[in-house]
C-alpha positions as YAML, in Angstrom:
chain: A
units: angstrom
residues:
- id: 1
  name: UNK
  ca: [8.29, 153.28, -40.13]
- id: 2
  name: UNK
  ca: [5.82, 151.88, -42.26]
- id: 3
  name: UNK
  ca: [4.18, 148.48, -40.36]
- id: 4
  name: UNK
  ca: [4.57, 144.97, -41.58]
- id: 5
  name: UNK
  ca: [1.86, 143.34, -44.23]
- id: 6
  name: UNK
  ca: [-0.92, 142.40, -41.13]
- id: 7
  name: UNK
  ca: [-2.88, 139.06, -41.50]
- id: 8
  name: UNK
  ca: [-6.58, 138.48, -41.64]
- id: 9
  name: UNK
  ca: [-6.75, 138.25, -38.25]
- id: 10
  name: UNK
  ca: [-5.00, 141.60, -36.71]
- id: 11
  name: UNK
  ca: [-7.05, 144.02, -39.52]
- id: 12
  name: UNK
  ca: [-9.76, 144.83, -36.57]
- id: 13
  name: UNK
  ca: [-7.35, 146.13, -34.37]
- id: 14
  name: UNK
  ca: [-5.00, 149.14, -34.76]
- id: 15
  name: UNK
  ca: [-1.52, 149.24, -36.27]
- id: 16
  name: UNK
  ca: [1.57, 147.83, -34.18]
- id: 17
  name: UNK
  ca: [-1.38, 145.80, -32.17]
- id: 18
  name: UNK
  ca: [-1.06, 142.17, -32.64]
- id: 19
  name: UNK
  ca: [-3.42, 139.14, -30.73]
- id: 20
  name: UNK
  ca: [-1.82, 135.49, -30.37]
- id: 21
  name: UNK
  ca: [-4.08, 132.54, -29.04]
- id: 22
  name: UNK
  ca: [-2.46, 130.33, -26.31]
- id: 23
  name: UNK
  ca: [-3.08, 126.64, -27.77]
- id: 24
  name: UNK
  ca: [-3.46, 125.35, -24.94]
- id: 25
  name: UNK
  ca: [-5.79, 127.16, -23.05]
- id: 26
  name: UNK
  ca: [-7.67, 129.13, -26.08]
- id: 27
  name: UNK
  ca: [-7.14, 132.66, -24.28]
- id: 28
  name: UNK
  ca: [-6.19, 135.17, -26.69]
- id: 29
  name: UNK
  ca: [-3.43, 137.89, -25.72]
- id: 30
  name: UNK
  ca: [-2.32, 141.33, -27.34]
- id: 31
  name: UNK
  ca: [0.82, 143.07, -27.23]
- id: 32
  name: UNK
  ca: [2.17, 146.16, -28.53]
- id: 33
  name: UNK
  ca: [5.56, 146.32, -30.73]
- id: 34
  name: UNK
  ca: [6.75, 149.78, -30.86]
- id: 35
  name: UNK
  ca: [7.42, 150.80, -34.10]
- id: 36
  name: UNK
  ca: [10.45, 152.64, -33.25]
- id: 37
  name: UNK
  ca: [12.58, 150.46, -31.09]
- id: 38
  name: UNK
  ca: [10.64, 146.90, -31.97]
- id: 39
  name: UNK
  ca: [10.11, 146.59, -28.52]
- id: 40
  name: UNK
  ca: [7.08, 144.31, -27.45]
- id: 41
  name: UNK
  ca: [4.70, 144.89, -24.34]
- id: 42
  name: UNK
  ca: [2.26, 142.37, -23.29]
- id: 43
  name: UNK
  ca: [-1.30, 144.73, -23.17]
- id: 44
  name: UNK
  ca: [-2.99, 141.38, -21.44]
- id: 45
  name: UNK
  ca: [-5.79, 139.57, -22.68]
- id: 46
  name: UNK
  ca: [-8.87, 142.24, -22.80]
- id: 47
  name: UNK
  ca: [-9.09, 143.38, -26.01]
- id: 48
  name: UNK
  ca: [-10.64, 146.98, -25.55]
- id: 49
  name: UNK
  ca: [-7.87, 147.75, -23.02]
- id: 50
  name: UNK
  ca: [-5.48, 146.53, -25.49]
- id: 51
  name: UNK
  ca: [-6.66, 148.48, -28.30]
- id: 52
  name: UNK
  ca: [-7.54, 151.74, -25.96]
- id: 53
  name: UNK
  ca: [-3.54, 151.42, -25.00]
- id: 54
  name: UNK
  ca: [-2.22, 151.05, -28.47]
- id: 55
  name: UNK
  ca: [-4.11, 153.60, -29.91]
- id: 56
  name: UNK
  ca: [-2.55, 156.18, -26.66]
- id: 57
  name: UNK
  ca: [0.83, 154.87, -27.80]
- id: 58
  name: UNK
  ca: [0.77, 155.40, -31.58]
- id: 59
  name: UNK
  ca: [-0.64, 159.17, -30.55]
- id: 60
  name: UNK
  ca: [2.06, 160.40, -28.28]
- id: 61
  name: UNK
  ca: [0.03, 163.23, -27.15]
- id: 62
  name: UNK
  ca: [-2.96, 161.33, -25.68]
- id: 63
  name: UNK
  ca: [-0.28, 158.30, -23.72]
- id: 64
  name: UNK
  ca: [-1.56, 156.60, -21.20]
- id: 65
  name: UNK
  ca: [0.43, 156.27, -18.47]
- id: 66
  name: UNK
  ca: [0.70, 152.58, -17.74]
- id: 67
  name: UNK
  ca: [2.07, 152.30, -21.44]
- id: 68
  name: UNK
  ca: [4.02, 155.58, -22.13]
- id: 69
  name: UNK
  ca: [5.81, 155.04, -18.73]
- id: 70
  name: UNK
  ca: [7.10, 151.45, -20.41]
- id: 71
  name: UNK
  ca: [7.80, 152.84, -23.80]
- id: 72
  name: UNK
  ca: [9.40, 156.13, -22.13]
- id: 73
  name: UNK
  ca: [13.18, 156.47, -22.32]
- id: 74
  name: UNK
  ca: [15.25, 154.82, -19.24]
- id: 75
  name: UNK
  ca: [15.58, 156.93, -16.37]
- id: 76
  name: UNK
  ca: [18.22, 159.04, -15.80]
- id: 77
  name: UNK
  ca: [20.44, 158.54, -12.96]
- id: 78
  name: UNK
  ca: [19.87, 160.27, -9.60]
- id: 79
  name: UNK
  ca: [22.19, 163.46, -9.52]
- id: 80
  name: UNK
  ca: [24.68, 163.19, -6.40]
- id: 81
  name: UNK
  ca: [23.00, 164.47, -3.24]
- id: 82
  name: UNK
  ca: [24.01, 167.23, -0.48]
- id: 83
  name: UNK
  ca: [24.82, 164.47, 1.86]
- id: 84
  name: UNK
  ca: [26.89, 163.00, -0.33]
- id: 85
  name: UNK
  ca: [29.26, 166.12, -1.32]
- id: 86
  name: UNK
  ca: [29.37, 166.94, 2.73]
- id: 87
  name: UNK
  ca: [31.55, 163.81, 2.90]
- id: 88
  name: UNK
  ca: [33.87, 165.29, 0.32]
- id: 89
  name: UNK
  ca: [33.34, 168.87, 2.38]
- id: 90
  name: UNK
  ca: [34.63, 167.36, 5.61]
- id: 91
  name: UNK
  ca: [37.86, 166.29, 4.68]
- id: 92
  name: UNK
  ca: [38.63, 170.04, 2.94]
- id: 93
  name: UNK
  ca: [37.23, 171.61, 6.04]
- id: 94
  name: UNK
  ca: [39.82, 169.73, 8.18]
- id: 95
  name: UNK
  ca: [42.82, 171.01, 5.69]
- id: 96
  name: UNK
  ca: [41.12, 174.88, 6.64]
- id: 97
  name: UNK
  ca: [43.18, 176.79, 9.03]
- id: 98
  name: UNK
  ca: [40.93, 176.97, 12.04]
- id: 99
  name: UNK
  ca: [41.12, 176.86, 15.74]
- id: 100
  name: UNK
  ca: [39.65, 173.75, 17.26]
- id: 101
  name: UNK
  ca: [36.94, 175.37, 18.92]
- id: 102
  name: UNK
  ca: [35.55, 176.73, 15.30]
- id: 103
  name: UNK
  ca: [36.18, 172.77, 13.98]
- id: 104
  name: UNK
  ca: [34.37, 171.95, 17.16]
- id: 105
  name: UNK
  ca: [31.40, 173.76, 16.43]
- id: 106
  name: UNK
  ca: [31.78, 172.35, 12.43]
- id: 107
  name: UNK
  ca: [30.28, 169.49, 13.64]
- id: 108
  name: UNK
  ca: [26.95, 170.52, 15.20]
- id: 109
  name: UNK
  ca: [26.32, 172.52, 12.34]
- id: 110
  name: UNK
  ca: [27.00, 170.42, 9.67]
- id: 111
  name: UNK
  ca: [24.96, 167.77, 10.77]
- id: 112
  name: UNK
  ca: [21.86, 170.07, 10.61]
- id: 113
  name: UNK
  ca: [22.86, 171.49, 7.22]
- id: 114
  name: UNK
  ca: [22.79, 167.55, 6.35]
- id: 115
  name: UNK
  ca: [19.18, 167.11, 8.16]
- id: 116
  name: UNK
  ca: [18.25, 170.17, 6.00]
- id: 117
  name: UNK
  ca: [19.39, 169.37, 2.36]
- id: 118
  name: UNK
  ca: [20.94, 165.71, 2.77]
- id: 119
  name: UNK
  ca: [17.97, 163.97, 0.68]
- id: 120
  name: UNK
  ca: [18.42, 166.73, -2.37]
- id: 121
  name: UNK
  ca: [20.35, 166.45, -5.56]
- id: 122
  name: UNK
  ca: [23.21, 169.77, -4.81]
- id: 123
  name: UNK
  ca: [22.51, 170.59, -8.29]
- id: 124
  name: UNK
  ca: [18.70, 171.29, -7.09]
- id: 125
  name: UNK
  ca: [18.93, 173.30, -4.39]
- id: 126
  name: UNK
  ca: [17.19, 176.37, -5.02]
- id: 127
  name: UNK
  ca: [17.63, 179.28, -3.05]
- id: 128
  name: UNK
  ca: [13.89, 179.05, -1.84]
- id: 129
  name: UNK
  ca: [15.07, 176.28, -0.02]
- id: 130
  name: UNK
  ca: [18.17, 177.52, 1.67]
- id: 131
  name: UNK
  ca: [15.92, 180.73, 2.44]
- id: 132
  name: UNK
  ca: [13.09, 179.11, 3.82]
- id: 133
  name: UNK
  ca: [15.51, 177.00, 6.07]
- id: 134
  name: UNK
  ca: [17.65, 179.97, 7.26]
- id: 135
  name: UNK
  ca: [14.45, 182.22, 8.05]
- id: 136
  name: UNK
  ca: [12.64, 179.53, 10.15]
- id: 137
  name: UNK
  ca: [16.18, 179.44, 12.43]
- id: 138
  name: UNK
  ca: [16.22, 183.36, 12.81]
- id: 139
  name: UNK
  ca: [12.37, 183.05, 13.56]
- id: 140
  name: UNK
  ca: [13.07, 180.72, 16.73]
- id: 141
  name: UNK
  ca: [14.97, 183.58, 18.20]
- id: 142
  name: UNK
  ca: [18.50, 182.43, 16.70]
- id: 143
  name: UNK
  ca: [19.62, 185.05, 14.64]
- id: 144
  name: UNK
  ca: [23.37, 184.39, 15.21]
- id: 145
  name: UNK
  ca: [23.35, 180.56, 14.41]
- id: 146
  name: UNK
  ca: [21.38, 181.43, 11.22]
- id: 147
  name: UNK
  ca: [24.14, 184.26, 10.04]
- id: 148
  name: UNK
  ca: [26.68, 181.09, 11.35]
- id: 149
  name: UNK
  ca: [24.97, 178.46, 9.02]
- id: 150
  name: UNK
  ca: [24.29, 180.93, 6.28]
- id: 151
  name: UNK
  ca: [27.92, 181.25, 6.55]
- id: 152
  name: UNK
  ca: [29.12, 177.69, 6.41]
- id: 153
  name: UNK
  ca: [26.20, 177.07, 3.61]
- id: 154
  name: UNK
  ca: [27.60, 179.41, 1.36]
- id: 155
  name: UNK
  ca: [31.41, 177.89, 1.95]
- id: 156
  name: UNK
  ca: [30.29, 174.16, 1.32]
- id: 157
  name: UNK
  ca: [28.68, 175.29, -2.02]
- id: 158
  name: UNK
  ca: [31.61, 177.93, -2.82]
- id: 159
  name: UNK
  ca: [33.92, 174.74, -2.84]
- id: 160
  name: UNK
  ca: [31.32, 172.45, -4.13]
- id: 161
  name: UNK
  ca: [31.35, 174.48, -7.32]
- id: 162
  name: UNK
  ca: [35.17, 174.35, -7.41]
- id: 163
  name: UNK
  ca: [35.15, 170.33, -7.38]
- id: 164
  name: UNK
  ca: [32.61, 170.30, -10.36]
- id: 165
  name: UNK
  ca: [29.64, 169.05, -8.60]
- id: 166
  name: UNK
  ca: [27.51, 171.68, -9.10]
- id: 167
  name: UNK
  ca: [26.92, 175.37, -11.32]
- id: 168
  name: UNK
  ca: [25.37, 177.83, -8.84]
- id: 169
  name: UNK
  ca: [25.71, 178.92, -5.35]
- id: 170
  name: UNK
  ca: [22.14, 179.19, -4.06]
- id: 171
  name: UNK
  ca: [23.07, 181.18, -1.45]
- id: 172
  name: UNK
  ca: [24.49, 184.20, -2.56]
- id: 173
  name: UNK
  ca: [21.33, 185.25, -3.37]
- id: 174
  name: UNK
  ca: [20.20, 185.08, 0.47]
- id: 175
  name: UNK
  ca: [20.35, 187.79, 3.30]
- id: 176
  name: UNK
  ca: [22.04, 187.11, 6.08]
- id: 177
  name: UNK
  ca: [19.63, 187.32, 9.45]
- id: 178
  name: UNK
  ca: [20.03, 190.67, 11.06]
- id: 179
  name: UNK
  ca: [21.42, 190.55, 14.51]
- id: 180
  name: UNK
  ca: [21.79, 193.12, 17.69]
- id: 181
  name: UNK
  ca: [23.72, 192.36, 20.44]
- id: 182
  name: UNK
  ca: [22.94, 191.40, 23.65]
- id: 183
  name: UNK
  ca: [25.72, 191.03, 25.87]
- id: 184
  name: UNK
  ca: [26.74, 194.11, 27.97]
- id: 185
  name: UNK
  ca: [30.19, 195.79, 27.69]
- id: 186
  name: UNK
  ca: [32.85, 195.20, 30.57]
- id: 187
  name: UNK
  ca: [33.00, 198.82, 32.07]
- id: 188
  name: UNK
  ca: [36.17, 200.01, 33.70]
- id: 189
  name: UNK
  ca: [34.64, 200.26, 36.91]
- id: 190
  name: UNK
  ca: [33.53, 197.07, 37.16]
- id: 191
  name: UNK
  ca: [36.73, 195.37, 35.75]
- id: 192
  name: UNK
  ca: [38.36, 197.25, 39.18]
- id: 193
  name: UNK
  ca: [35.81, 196.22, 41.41]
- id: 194
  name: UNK
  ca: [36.63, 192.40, 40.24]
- id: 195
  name: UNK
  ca: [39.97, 192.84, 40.47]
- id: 196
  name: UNK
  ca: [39.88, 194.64, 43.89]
- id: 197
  name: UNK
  ca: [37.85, 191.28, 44.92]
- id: 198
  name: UNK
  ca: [39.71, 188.57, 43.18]
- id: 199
  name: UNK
  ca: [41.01, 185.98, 45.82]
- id: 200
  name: UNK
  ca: [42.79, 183.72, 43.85]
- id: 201
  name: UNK
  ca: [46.15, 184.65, 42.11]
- id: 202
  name: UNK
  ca: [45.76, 183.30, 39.04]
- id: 203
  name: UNK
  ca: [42.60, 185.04, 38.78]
- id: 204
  name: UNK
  ca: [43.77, 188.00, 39.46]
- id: 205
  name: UNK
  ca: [46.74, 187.71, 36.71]
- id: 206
  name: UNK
  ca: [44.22, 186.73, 34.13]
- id: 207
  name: UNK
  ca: [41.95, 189.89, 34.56]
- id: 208
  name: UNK
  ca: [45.20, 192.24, 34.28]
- id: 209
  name: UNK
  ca: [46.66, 190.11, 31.27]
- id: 210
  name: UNK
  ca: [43.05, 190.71, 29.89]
- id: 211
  name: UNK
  ca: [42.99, 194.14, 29.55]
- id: 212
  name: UNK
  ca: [46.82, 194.84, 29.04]
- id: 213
  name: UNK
  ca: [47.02, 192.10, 26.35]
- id: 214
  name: UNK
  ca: [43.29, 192.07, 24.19]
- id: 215
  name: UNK
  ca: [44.18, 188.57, 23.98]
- id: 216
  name: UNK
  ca: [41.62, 185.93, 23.74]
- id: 217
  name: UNK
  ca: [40.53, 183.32, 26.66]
- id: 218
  name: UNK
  ca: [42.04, 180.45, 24.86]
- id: 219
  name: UNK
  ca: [45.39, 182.95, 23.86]
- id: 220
  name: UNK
  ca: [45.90, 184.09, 27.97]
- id: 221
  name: UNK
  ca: [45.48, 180.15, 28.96]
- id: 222
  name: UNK
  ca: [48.10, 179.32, 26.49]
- id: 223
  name: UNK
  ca: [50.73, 181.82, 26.93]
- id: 224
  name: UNK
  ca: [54.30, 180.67, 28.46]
- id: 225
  name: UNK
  ca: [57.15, 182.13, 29.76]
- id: 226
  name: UNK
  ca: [59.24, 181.37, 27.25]
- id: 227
  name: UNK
  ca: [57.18, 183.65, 24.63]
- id: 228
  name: UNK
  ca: [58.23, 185.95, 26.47]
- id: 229
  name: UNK
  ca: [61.86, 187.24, 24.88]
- id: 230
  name: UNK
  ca: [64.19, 190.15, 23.20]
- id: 231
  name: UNK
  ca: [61.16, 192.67, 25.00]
- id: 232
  name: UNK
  ca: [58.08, 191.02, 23.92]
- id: 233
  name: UNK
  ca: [55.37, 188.64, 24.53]
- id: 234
  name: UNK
  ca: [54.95, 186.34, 21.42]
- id: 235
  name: UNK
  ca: [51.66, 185.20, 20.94]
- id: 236
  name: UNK
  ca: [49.85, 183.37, 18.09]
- id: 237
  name: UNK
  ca: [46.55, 183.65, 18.13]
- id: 238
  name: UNK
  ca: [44.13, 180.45, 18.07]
- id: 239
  name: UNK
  ca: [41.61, 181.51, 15.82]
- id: 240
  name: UNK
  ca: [43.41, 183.64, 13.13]
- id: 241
  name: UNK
  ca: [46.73, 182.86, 13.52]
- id: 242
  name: UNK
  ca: [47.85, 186.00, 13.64]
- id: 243
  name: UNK
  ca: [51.51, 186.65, 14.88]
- id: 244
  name: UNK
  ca: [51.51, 189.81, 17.80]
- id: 245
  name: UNK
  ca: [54.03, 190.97, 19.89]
- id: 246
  name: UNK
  ca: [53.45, 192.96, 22.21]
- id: 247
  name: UNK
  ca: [56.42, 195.23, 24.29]
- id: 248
  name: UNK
  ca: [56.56, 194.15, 28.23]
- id: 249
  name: UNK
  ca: [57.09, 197.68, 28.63]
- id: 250
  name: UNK
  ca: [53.56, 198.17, 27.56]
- id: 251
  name: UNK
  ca: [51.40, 200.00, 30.44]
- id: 252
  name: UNK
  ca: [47.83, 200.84, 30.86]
- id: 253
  name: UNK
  ca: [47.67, 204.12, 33.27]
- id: 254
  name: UNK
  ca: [43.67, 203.27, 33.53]
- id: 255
  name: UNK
  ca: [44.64, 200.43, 35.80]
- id: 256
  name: UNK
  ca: [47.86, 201.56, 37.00]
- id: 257
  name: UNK
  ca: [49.90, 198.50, 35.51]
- id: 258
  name: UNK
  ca: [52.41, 197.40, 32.98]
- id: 259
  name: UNK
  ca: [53.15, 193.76, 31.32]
- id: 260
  name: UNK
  ca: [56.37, 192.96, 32.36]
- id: 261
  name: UNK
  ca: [55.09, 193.44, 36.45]
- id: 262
  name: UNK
  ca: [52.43, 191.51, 35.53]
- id: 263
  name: UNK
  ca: [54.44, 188.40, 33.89]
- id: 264
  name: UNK
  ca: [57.11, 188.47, 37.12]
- id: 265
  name: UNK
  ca: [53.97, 188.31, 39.81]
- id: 266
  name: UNK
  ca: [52.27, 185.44, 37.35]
- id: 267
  name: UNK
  ca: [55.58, 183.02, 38.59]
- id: 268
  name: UNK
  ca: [54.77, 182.81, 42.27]
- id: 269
  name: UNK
  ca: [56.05, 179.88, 44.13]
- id: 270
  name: UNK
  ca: [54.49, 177.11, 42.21]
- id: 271
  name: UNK
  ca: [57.15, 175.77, 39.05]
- id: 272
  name: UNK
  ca: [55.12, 176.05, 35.60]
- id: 273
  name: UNK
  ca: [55.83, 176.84, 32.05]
- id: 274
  name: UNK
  ca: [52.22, 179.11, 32.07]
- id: 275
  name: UNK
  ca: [51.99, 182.20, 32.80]
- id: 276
  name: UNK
  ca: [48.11, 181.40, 34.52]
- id: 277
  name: UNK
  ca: [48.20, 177.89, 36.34]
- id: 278
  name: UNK
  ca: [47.12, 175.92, 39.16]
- id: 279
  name: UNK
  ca: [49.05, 176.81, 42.54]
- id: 280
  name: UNK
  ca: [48.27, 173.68, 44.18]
- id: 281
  name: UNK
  ca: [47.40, 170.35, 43.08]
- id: 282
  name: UNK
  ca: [43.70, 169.58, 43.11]
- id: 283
  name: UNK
  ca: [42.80, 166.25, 44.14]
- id: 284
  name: UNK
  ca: [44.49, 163.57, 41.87]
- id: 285
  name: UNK
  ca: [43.58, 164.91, 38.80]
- id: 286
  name: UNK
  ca: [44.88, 167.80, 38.60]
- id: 287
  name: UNK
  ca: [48.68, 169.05, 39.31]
- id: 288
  name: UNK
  ca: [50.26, 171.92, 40.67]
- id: 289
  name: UNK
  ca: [51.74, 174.03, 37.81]
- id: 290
  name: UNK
  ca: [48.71, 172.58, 35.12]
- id: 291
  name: UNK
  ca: [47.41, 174.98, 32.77]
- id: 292
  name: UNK
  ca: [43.61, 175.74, 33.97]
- id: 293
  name: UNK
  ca: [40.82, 174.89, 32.05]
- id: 294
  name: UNK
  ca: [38.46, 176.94, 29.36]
- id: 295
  name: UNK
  ca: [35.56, 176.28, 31.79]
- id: 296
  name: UNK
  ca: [37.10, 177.25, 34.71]
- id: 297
  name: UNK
  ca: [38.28, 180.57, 33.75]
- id: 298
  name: UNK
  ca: [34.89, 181.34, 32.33]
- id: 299
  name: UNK
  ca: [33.38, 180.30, 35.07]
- id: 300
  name: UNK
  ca: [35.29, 181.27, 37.59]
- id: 301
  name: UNK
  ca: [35.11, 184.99, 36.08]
- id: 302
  name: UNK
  ca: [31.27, 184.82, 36.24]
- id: 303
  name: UNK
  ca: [31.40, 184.28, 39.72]
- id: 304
  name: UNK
  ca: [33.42, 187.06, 40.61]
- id: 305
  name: UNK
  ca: [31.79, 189.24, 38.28]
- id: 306
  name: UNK
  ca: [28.34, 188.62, 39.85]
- id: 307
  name: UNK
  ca: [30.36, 189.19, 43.51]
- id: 308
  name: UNK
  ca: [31.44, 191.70, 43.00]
- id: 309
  name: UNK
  ca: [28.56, 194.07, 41.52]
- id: 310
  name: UNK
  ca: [26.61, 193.09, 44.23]
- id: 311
  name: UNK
  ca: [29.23, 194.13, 46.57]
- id: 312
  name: UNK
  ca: [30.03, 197.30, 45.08]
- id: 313
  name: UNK
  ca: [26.20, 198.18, 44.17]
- id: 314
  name: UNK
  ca: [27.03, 198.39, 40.22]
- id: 315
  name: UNK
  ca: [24.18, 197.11, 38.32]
- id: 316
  name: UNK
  ca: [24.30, 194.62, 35.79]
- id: 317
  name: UNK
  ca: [21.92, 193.20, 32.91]
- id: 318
  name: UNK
  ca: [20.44, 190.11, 32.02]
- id: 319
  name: UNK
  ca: [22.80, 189.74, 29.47]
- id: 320
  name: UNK
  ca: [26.02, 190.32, 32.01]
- id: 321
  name: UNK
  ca: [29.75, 190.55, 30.73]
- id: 322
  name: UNK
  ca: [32.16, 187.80, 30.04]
- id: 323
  name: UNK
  ca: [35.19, 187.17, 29.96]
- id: 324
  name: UNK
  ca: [35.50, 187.81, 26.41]
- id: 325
  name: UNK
  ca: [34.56, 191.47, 26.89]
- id: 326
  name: UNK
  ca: [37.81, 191.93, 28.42]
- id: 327
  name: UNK
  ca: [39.09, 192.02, 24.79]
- id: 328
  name: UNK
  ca: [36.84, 195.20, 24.01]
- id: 329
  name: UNK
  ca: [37.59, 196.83, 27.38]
- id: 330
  name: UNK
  ca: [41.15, 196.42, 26.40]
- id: 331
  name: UNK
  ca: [40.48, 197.75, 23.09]
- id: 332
  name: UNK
  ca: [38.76, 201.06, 24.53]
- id: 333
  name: UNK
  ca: [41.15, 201.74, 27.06]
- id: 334
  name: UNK
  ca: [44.50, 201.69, 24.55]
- id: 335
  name: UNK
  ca: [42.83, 203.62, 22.45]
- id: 336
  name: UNK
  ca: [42.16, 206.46, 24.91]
- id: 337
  name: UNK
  ca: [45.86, 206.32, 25.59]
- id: 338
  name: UNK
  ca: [46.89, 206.37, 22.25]
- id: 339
  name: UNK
  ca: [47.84, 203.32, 20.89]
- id: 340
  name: UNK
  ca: [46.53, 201.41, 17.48]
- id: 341
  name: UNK
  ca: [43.80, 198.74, 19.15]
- id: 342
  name: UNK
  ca: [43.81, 196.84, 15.68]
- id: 343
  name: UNK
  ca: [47.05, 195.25, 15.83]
- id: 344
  name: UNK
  ca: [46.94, 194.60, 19.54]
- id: 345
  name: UNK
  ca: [43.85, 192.84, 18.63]
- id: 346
  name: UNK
  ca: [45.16, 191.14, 15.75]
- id: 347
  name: UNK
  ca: [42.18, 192.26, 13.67]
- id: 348
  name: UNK
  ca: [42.45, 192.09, 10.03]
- id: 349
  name: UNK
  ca: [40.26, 194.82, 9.45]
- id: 350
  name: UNK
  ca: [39.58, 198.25, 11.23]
- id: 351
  name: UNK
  ca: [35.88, 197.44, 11.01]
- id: 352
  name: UNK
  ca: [35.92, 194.61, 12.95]
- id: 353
  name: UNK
  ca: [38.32, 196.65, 16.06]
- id: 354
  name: UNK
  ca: [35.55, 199.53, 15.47]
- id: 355
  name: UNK
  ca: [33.15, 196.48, 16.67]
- id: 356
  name: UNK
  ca: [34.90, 196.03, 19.43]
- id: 357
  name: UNK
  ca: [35.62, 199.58, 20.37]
- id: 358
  name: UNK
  ca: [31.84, 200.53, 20.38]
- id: 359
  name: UNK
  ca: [31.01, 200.63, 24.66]
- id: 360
  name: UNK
  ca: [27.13, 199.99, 23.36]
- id: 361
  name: UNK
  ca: [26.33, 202.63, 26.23]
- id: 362
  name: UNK
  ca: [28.42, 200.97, 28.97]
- id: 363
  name: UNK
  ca: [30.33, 204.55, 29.45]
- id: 364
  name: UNK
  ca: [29.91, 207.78, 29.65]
- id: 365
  name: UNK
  ca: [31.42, 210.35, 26.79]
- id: 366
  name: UNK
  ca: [33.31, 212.94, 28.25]
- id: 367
  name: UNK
  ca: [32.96, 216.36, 26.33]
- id: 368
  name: UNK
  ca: [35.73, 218.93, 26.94]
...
């Protein structure tokens, strides 16, 4: 754009730089009128500054920044941020098909994904950043909650993508932390000792249904009686969902037991619709009949556990057995007798029984 005719008294300074005198105070100013746009900036009233700027701005290359930043093009909009998509996440989370205790731990972790990566655009999260946050987690000595938040990472930008708010996944391109197990295996003999020692009925029913079912914790505090028809104990699992019957003629010669014993000695004297429950009332909180508590069967087979290895002089690690290692003891033993662990575990794949069926040195391989 070719400037204006300039009077007499602008021809000492450069083009698009123009000086006006204040009447009434004689102070001269300068401004700047882009060439472009016909925008004006006030430059102030020193002269050398003034022309120093203008001659920055009509040379793009050379801008000063206290010009070029005014003359630059408006600012573009912050992108939406991670925190901001985790409120959209939340509500599609709680449509997922999960058992409450994998919704309960949601929560934890999502608020530290959201102390993480809340403050970032989602479109600019690199995978150097999910990295360098998932390595310093298995570096503290929590290899498992890293694989766990790897895990949920990857799902809030799998469905992120889906709802348009961002391109890329940036964690695809990440390992997941290598773990190795710690937690010993639930041998045979010990599982006998317990259940030799086992004062309290219901405890006693829960260690056989245990082992004869592969059922989880939460699955053996749930089950009722009337699941149990036409042969079969019905039992949906928590977590999966999966749909397993399983024959009360089922027996387990390791133990010397079958189901349908088991379910008639779970009634006892006390009226309940579950098959493990309180014989007596407990105070005034809890009734006779009342299913027991998460806590107290864990706890309650901790104790016993720890009983009755001393007792029995069977030696245990650090990193002792719980309850949940009924499920692989349960797994073992059927499958010594001959029967397909997978579907009494409800497993989707025969990887994840193999898992299970692995003693991790906990017994002894018999060669004929």
């Amino acid at each position: 754009m070719v400037p204006r005719p300039r009077n007499q008294g602008s021809k000492d300074l450069p083009p698009n730089l123009y000086r006006k005198t204040d009447r009434r105070n004689g102070i001269t100013y300068y401004s700047y009128r882009d060439p472009v746009t016909g925008r004006i900036f006030g430059l102030g009233k020193d002269k050398e500054t003034a022309i120093r700027e203008a001659v920055a701005a009509n040379y793009a290359d050379v801008l000063k920044p206290s010009l070029a930043s005014r003359l630059a093009e408006p600012i573009k909009e912050k992108g939406r941020t991670f925190a901001q998509w985790m409120i959209e996440y939340k509500a599609i989370y709680e449509d997922k098909d999960l058992s409450s205790s994998t919704k309960h731990n949601f929560k934890s972790r999502s608020k530290r994904l959201e102390d993480a990566f809340g403050h970032l655009e989602i479109k600019c999260v690199r995978t150097m950043d999910v990295a360098t946050f998932l390595n310093g987690i298995t570096k503290d000595g929590k290899a498992h909650m890293s694989k766990a938040l790897r895990s949920l990472l990857r799902d809030v930008f799998v469905e992120a993508i889906a709802a348009g708010w961002c391109d890329l996944n940036p964690v695809d391109a990440t390992k997941a932390a290598r773990t190795k197990v710690k937690r010993e295996r639930l041998s045979l003999t010990l599982w006998k000792a317990m259940h030799a020692e086992a004062d309290r009925p219901w405890l006693k029913r829960a260690l056989e249904l245990g082992v004869l079912t592969g059922q989880r914790r939460e699955d053996i505090r749930e089950m009722l009686f009337k699941d149990v028809h036409d042969g079969f104990l019905h039992v949906i699992q928590s977590k999966t969902k999966a749909r397993v019957r399983i024959s009360t003629e089922l027996r387990l010669e390791a133990i010397g037991l079958d189901l349908a014993t088991v379910i008639k000695e779970c009634r006892g004297r006390t009226l309940s619709k579950h098959l493990i429950h309180h014989a007596k009332s407990i105070g005034g909180h809890t009734k006779a009949g009342a299913p027991l508590k998460l806590d107290t069967l864990t706890n309650a087979f901790s104790e016993l556990r720890d009983r009755a290895a001393a007792k029995h002089g069977i030696p245990i690690s650090d990193s002792p057995p719980t309850f949940h290692e009924m499920r692989s003891l349960a797994a073992r033993l059927h499958e010594a007798e001959g029967r397909d662990a997978q579907k009494l575990l409800g497993h989707r794949t025969a990887a994840m029984t193999d898992l299970y069926k692995d003693s991790r040195g906990a017994e002894w391989i018999d060669v004929a």
